[in-house]
C-alpha positions in Angstrom: 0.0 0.0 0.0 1.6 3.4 -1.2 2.6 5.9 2.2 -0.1 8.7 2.8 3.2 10.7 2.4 3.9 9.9 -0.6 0.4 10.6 -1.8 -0.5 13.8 -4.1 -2.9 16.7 -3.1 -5.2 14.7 -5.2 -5.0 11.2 -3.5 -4.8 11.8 -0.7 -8.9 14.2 -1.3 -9.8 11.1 -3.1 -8.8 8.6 0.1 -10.2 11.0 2.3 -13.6 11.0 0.4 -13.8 7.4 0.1 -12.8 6.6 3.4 -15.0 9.4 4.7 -18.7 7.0 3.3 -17.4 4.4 4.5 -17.5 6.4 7.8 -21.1 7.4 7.3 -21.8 3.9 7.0 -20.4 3.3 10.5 -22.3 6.2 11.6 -25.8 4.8 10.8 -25.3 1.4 12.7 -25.6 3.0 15.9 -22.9 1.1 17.9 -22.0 1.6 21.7 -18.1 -0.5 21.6 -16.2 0.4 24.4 -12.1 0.2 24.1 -11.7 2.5 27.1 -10.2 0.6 30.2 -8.4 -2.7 30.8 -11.5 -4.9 32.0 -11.6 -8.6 32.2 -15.2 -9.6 29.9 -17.5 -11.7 31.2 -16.1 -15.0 30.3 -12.9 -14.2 32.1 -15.3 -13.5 35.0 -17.1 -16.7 35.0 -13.9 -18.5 35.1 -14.0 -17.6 38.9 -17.3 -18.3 40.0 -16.1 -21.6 41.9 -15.0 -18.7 44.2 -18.7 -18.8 45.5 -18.4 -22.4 45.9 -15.6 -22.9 48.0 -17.1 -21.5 51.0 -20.4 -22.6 52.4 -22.0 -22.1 55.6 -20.8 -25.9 56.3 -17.5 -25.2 55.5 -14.2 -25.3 57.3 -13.2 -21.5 58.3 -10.3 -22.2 59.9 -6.4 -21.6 58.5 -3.7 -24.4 59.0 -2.4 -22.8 62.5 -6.0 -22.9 64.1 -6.8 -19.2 63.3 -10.4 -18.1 62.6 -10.6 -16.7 59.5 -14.5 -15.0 60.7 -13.1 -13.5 63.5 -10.6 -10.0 63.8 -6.9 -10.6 64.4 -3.9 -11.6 61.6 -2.8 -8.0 61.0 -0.6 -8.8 57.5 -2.6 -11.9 56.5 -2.8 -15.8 56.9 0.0 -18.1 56.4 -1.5 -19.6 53.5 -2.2 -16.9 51.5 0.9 -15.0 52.1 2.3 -18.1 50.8 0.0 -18.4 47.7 0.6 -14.9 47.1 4.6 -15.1 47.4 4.8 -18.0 45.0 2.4 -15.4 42.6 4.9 -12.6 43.0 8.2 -14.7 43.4 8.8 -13.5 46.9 9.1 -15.0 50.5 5.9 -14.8 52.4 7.6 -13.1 55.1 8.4 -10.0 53.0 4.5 -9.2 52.1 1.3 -7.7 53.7 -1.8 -9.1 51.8 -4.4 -6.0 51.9 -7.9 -5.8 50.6 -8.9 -6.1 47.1 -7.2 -3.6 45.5 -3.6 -2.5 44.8 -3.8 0.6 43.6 -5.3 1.4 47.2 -2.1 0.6 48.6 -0.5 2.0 46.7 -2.6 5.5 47.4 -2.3 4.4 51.2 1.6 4.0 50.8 2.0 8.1 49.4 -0.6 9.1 51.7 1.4 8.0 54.8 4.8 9.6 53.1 3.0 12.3 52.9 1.7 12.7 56.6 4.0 10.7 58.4 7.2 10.7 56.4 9.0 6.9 55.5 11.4 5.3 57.8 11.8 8.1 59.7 12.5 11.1 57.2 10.7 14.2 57.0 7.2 14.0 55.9 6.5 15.3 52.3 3.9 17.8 53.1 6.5 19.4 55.1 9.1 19.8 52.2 8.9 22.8 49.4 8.5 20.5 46.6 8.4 16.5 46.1 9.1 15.0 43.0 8.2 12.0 41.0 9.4 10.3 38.1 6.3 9.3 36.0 8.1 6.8 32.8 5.3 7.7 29.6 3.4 6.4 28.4 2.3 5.5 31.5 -0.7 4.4 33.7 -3.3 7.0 34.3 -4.3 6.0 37.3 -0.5 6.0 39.1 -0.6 9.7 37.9 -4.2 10.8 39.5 -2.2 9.7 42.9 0.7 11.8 42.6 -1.1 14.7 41.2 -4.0 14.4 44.3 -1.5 15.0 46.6 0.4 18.1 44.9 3.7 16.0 43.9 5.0 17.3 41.1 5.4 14.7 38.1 8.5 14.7 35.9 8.0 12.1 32.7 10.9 9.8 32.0 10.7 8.4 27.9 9.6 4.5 28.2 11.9 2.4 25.4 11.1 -1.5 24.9 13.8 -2.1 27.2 11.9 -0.1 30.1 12.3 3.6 31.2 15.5 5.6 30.3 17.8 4.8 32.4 20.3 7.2 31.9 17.6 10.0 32.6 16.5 8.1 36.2 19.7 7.8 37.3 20.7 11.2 36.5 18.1 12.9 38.3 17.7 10.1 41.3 21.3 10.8 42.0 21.7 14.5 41.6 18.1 15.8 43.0 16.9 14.6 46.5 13.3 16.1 45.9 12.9 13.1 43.7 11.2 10.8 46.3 10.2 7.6 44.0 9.1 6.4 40.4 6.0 5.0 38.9 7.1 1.0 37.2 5.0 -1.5 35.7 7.7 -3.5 34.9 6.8 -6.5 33.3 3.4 -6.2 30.3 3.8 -2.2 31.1 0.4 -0.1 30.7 -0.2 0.7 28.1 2.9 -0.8 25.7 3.2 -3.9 27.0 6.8 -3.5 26.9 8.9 -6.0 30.3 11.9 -5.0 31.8 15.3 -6.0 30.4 17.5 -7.5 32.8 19.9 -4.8 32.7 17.2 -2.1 33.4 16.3 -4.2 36.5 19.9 -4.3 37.6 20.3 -0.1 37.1 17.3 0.1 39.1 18.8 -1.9 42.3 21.8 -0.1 41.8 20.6 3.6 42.3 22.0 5.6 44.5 19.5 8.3 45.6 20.0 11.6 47.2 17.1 11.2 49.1 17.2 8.8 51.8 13.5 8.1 51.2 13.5 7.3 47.9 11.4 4.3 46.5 10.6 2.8 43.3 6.8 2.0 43.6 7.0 -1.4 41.6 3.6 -2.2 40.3 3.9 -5.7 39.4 0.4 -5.5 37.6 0.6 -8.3 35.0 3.1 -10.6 36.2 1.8 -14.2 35.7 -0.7 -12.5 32.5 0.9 -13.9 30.0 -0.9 -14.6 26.3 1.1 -17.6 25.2 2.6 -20.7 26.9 5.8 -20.8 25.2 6.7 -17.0 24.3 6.5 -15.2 27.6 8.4 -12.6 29.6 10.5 -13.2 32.5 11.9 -10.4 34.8 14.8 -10.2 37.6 13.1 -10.3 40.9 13.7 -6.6 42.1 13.9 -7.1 45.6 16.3 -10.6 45.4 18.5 -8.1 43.3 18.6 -4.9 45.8 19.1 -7.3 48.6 22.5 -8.9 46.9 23.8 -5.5 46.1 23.2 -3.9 49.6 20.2 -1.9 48.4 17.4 -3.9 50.3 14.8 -0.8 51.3 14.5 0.8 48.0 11.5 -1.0 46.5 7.9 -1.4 47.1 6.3 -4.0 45.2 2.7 -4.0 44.7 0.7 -6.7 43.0 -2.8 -8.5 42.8 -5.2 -11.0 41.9 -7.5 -8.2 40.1 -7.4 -9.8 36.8 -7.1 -13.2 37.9 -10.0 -13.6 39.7 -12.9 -10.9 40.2 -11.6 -7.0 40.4 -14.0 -6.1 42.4 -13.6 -8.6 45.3 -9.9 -10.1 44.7 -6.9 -10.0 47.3 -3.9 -7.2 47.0 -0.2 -7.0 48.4 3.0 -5.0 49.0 6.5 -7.0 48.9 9.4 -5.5 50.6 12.0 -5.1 52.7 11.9 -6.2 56.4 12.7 -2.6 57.5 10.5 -1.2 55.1 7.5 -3.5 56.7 8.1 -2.5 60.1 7.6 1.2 59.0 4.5 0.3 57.3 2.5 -2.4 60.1 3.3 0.5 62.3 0.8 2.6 60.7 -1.2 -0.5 59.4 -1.9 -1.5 63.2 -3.3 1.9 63.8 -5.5 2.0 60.2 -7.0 -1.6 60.8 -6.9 -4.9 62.7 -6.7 -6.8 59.4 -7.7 -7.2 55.9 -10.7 -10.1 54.8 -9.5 -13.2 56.2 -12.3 -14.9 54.8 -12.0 -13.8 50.8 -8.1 -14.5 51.7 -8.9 -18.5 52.6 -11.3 -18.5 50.0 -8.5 -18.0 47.2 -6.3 -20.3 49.1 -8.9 -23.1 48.5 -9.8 -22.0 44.9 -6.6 -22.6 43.8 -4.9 -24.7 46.2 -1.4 -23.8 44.9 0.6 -21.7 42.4 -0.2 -24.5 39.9 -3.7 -23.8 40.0 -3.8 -20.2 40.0 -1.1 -20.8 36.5 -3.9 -23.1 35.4 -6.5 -20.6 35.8 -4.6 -17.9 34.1 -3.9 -20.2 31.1 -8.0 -19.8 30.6 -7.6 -16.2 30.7 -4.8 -16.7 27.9 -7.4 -18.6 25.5 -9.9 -16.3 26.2 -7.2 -13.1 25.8 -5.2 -14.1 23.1 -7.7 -14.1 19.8 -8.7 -10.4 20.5 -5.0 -8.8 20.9 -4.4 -11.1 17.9 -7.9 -9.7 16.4 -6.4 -6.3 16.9 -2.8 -6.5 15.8 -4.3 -8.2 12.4 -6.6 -5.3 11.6 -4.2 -2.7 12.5 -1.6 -4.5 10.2 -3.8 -5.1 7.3 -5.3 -1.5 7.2 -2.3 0.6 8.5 0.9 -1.0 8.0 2.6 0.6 5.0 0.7 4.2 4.9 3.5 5.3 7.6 0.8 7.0 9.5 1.3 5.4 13.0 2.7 2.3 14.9 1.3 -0.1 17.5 3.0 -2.7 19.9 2.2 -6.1 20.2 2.7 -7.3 23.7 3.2 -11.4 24.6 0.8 -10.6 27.6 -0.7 -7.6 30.1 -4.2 -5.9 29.1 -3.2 -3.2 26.6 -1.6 -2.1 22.7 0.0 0.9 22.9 -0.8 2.8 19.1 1.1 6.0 18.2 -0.5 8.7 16.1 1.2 11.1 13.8 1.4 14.1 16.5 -1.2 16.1 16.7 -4.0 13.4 15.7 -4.7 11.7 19.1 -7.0 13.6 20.3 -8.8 14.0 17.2 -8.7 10.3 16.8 -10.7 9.4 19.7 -13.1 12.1 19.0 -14.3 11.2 15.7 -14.2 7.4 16.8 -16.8 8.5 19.8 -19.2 10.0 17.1 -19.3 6.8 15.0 -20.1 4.7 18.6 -16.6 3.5 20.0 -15.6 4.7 23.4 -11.4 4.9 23.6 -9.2 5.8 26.4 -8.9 9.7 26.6 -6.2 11.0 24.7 -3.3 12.4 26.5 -4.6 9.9 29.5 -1.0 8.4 29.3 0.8 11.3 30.1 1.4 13.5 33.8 -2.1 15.8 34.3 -3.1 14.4 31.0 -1.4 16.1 28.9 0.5 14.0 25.9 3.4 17.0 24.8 2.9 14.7 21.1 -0.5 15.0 20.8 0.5 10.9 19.8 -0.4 8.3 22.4 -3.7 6.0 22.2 -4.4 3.1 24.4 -6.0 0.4 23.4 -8.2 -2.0 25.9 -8.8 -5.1 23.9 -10.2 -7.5 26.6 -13.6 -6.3 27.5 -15.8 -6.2 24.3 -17.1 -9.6 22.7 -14.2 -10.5 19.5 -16.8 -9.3 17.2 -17.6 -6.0 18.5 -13.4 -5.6 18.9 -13.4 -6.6 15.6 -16.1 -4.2 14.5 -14.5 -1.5 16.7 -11.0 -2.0 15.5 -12.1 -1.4 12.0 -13.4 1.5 12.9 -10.6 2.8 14.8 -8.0 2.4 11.9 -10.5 3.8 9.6 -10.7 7.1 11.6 -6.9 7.0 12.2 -6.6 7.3 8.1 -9.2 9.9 7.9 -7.4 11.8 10.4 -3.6 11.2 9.6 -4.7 11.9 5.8 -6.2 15.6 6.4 -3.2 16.3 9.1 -1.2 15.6 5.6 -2.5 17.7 3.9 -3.0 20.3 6.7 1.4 20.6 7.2 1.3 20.6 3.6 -1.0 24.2 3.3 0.9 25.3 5.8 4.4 24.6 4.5 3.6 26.4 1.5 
């Protein structure tokens, strides 16, 4: 297929008007597709329902050590789970907390208590002139509404497919001790899907802050979310490798069951040091007398091991893998060649990360609303939502039906040729 670029004045009219019914056409089916976050569909949910079995009002509701999981007590968890949960995140069960059901609540809870109370002893944020934070982009939206709710100023660091730019974090970690901590999703990264190389994991253990309270906030989202048996991702185990090179209290690694079983009702945790968790059941013992026992021990019998829960997530893969492939084969056969924008295709996670010719994002997603297919805001990927490129689109592949993503992608590439054609055109006018 000839590049848009290369196009005349002419071609690139007559593309525009033909592309433009086809368009229309979309218009008058009236569709409601919705590509907007990264939710599991309904057939991923069902694959959890014998959650609701496991439990009756027969059933057994004590742990292995004779604890009651209906009554209060177990500050940082049961045995069991911390151990289901360590085999998940590759981690001892005595270096995690298991929380409620979602990580990204930690995670608010663990800047929050910065904030007020200061970490390991250091000065509380609020008290400082300015806190920074390193935010890699494109990044995940909801990382950025934390920082930004609590006034931390967010600095973006370029994401590569090797991770985020090394050079650039260790520059800045090193040299400025308002920089308290960085934003990872190190392995399927939102929205790219790019994983940490090993030597990008290694830089990381070996930074040397200038602020004594400096932590990487490790959002191990998507570790075990892989979409293919063979071809996967593997990372270096962050805290194993600050540990060996005398760095053991710079990470806190966050993870979940969210997307393995139900999102709304799943079981969260923080990894980290032993110092590190001291600082944090200190205010934990104040905040609560312990997390859902219960929905804990329920897991622990749904899946028995780690063997079960890697069972389970292969029927995720089955159910995940046709629509990223559905995507990245419509976005290939309509786009590739017209030099107009680029995609990734990730071996796991819940997202494509698709790049716009600058300046056509926003548009993008706006014309694809009118025709009936809800996207991710533009610019969502960026610090206070504002993409510099005008460039970044994510794509959420896993919540509509495979026709409707089918349907939806269609559209979506359509509209990105419209767009990129009369952007063309537009630097062309104004060249001249």
């Amino acid at each position: 297929m000839k590049s848009y670029r290369e196009m005349s004045n002419e071609e690139l009219k007559a593309e525009i008007d033909v592309l433009m019914k086809e368009y229309r056409q979309y218009q008058n089916m009236d569709l409601k597709l919705n590509m907007s976050r990264g939710k599991p569909c309904l057939d991923q949910l069902d694959l959890s329902m014998g959650l609701m079995d496991v439990l009756s009002s027969e059933a057994d509701m004590f742990c292995e050590d004779g604890t009651d999981c209906r009554n209060y007590g177990v500050l940082d968890g049961i045995e069991e789970c911390k151990e289901l949960i360590g085999d998940m995140m590759e981690n001892r069960p005595d270096n995690i907390i298991i929380y409620g059901n979602s990580s990204l609540n930690v995670m608010y809870d663990t800047v929050s208590r910065a904030m007020t109370h200061g970490i390991m002893g250091n000065t509380p944020w609020c008290k400082l002139d300015r806190v920074k934070f390193l935010c890699p982009v494109p990044g995940y939206d909801r990382h950025f509404a934390i920082t930004e709710y609590f006034g931390i100023e967010m600095i973006p660091v370029p994401m590569t497919p090797t991770g985020p730019d090394m050079a650039i974090v260790e520059k800045m970690v090193s040299t400025d001790e308002q920089v308290k901590g960085i934003w990872c999703v190190p392995k399927y990264s939102n929205p790219q899907g790019y994983s940490y190389s090993d030597e990008t994991v290694r830089r990381f253990a070996r930074l040397k802050p200038a602020a004594k309270d400096f932590r990487i906030f490790w959002d191990n989202a998507y570790g075990i979310h892989h979409l293919y048996d063979l071809d996967q991702d593997y990372l270096i185990e962050i805290l194993a490798e600050c540990k060996r090179v005398g760095n053991p209290d710079l990470v806190y690694k966050f993870a979940s069951t969210s997307k393995i079983t139900f999102p709304g009702s799943g079981i969260s945790a923080l990894a980290t040091s032993p110092n590190n968790l001291e600082d944090i059941r200190s205010q934990l013992a104040i905040q609560t007398i312990g997390h859902d026992k219960v929905n804990q021990l329920r897991h622990v019998r749904f899946f028995g091991d780690i063997h079960g829960m890697v069972k389970h997530m292969h029927k995720h893969a089955e159910i995940l893998r046709p629509k990223f492939e559905a995507v990245e084969e419509i976005l290939d056969k309509n786009l590739s060649g017209l030099d107009i924008g680029s995609w990734t295709k990730p071996k796991g996670g819940y997202f494509i990360s698709f790049d716009a010719m600058p300046g056509c994002a926003k548009e993008i997603v706006a014309k694809a609303k009118k025709a009936g297919v809800e996207m991710t805001k533009a610019g969502a990927t960026w610090p206070y939502g504002r993409d510099p490129y005008d460039s970044n689109i994510r794509i959420a592949p896993s919540y509509p039906p495979l026709n409707d993503l089918k349907t939806a992608t269609e559209l979506f590439s359509l509209v990105v040729r419209i767009i990129s054609a009369r952007k063309i055109l537009d630097n062309r006018d104004k060249a001249e």
